[in-house]
N, C-alpha and C positions, 0 to 999 in steps of 0.2 A: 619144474614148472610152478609159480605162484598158485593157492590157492584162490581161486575166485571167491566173490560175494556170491552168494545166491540168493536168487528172488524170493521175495515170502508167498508161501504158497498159498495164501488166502486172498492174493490178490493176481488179477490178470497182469499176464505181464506188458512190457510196454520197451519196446526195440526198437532201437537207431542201426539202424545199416548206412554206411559207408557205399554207395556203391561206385561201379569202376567208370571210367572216362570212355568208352566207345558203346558203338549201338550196340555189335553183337553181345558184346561183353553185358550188355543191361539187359536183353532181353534174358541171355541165359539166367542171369540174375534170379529172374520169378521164379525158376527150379529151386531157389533158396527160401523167396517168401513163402512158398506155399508147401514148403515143409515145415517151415514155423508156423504158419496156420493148423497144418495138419497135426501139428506135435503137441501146440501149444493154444489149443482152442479158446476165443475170446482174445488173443492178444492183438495190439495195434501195431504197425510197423509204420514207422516212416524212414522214408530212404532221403540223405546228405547225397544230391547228386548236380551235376551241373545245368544249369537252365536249360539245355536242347534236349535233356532228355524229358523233361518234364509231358509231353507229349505220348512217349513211350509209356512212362510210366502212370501218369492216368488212363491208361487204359487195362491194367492189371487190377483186376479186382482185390486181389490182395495188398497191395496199399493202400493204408490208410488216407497219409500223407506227405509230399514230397519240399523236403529244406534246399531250396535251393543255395547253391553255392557258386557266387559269382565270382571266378577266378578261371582265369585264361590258362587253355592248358600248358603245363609245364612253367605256371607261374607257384612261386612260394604263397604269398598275399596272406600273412599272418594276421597283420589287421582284421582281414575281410575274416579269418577263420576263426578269429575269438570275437569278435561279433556276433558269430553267427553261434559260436560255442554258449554264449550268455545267453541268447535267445533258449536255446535249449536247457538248460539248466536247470537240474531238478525235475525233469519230466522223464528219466527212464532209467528203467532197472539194469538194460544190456545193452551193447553195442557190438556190434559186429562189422568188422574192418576187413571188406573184399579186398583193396589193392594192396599190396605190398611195397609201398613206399612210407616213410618213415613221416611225410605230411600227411597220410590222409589218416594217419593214425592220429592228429595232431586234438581235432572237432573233441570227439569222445574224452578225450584227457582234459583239457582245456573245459568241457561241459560236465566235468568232476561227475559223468557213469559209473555206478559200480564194479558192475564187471564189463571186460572192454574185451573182444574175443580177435584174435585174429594171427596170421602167420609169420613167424619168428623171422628177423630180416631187416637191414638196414639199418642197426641199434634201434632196434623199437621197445630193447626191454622193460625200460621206463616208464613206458606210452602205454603197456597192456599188461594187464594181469590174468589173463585165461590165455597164456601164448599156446600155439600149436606147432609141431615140427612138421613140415612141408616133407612126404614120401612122395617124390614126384612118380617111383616105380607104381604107387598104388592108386594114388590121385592122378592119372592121365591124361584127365580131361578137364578145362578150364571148369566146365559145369561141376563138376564131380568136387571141385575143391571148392565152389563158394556152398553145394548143400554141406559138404564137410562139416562147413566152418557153425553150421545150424545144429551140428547135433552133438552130444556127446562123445568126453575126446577120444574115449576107450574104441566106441561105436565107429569112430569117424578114421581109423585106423586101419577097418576091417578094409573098407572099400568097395563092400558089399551091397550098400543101401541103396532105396528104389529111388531115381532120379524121376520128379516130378516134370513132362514135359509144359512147355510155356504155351501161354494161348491168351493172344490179344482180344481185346473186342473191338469188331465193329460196329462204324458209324455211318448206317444206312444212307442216310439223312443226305450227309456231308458227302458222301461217294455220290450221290444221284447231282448234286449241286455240281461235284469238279467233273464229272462226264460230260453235262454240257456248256461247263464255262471251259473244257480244252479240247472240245469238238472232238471226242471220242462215238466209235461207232457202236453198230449191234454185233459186232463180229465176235468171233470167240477169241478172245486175248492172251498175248503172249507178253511177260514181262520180261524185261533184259537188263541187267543190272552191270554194266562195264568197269565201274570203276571199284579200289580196291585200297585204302587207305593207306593201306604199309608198304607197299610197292608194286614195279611193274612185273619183278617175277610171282606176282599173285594174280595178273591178269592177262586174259586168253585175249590175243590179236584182235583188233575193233574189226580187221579185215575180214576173220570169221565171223565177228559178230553181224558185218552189216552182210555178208555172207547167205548166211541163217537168217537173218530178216528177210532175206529177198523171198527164198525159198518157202517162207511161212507163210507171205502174204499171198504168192500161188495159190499154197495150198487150203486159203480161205481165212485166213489167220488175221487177225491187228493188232501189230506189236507195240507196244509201249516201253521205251529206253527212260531209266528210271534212274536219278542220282541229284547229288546235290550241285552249287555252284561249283565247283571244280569240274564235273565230270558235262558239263555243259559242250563244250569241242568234243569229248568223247563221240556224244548225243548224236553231233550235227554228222558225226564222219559214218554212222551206223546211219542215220535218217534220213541223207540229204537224199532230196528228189524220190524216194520210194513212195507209193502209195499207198494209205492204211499202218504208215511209221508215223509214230509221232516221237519226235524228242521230248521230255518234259521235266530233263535235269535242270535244276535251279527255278524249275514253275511251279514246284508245289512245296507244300510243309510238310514234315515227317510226319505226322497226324493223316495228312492227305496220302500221303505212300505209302503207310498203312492197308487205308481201304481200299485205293487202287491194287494195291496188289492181292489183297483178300478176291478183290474182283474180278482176276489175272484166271486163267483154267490153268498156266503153267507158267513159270519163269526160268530162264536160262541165264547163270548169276556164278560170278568168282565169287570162290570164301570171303565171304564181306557182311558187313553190319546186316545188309537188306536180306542178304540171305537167310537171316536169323529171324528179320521179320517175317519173311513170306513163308518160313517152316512157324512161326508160332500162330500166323492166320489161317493155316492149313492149308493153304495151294501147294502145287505141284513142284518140288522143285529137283532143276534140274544143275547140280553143283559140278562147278570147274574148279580142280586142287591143281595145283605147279610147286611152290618153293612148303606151302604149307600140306598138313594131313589132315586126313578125313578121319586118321583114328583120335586126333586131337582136340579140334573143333568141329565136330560135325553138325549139321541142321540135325537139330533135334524133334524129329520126325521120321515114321513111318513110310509119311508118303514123300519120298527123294531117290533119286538115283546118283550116283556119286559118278563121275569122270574124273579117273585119275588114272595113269599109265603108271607110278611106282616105278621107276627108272631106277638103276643105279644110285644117280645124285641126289635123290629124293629121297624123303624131304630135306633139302637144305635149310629151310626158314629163311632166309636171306630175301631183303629188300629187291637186290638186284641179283640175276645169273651171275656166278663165281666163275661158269668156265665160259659168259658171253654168247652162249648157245639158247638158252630158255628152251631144249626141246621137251621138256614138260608138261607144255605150254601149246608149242608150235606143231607138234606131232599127235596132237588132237585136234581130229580134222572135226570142218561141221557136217559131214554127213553122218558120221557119229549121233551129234546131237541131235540130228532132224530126225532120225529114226528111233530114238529112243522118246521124243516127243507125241511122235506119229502112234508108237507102238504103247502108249500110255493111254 
């Protein structure tokens, strides 16, 4: 391993993080800021992240500041990242490279940081000089390897260290505005989060979900279907014609699903980005695992109950079912869910 630079210790330090391209994956993230807070008292962080998260991340108190980087996922855009590389230049002691792709080491080198930290992989030899060897036996969890990558490399080996859970803030203000510009009730609410970015063997039958909506709204309940423009048709096949459903995929901003879901008593949600938000606002959540695990990416919270049957074939990780069955999935009924709800 390179020896790194190191900071002079007479000066606070001052950190570029890298961070990764999805929600779940940013919220876990603040488990990392706020161990460099806590490690490294007085220091600034600003996280290189793509503009949609920007919402996410001003609401972590421990960023400073966020570099936006306008590059389409799964584009190179060299240009756009020595741009943004000069922008930066000269302003930090350390960098710290979550993704493990050989570009997004690119900012940090390019913005000539002293020491650049991050996991060995893709020829990145070049691109870093604090490399780390990736134990995936010890590091098991996506959270676990980005505080890793915050502490010493001796330290960061054990896999012992206390993972700082994440905690958004709310925006009182802004949640009392979207209640009644989407004619939301006084009911007690149920969030439902259907869609699931990496495929359909990570998400539980809409048929359960609009299922469970029906059942909730009996039971005095007003559910809220929660996702972006894509999970729009989702929305319509859990909401149509129920009353006290509202579909509200593609009507709000991720700033606004935030607070709605802060303002949620529970949500019913596949391992997915929102899942990450609604365990870092503190509501209730209630997680559906199929092709992924729950010892991998879990909501990082106390207050959750995990649905997973642990099948045989599980986890496969896979986009789609390999043997065309998804009963991982399919064989978690929703009276399961309704009474683990009821019973919370």
């Amino acid at each position: 391993m390179a020896e790194a630079p190191q900071v002079p210790a007479s000066r606070e330090p001052r950190i570029l993080v890298v961070g990764p391209s999805w929600v779940g994956d940013m919220v876990m993230a603040q488990s990392l800021f706020k161990t460099l807070k806590a490690r490294q008292p007085g220091s600034r962080i600003t996280v290189v992240a793509p503009a949609w998260s920007r919402p996410i991340l001003e609401r972590m108190d421990e960023v400073d500041e966020v570099a936006s980087l306008e590059v389409g996922h799964g584009q190179f855009g060299l240009a756009t990242r020595r741009h943004l590389a000069r922008s930066l230049q000269g302003r930090f002691d350390h960098a710290i490279v979550l993704p493990r792709s050989w570009k997004s080491a690119l900012v940090p080198f390019l913005a000539r940081i002293p020491r650049r930290t991050g996991f060995t992989g893709e020829q990145r030899l070049w691109l870093l000089n604090d490399r780390r060897r990736l134990d995936k036996a010890v590091l098991d969890q996506t959270v676990k390897r980005f505080v890793a990558l915050g502490l010493p490399a001796e330290e960061a080996t054990r896999g012992d260290f206390p993972i700082p859970r994440p905690r958004l803030r709310l925006d009182t203000e802004n949640l009392v505005e979207r209640r009644v510009e989407l004619g939301l009730s006084s009911r007690p609410a149920i969030g439902m989060m259907p869609g699931a970015e990496y495929g359909p063997a990570k998400q539980w039958p809409l048929a359960y979900f609009r299922e469970l909506a029906r059942s909730l709204v009996v039971e005095g309940f007003e559910v809220r279907v929660l996702g972006g423009p894509k999970d729009v048709e989702a929305g319509e096949v859990i909401a149509d014609a129920l009353p006290h459903t509202h579909n509200l995929c593609g009507r709000t901003r991720l700033a606004d699903a935030v607070d709605l879901l802060g303002d949620c008593q529970q949500v019913v949600t596949n391992d997915s980005g929102l899942m990450h938000v609604a365990a870092a606002v503190g509501t209730r959540v209630q997680a559906i695992y199929g092709s992924s695990s729950p010892a991998y990416t879990p909501p990082l919270t106390e207050n959750a109950e995990v649905h997973y049957l642990a099948l045989d074939c599980s986890p496969c990780f896979q986009r789609t079912c390999p043997l065309g069955h998804t009963n991982c999935l399919n064989q978690l009924m929703p009276e399961r869910i309704l009474q683990a709800i009821l019973a919370s």
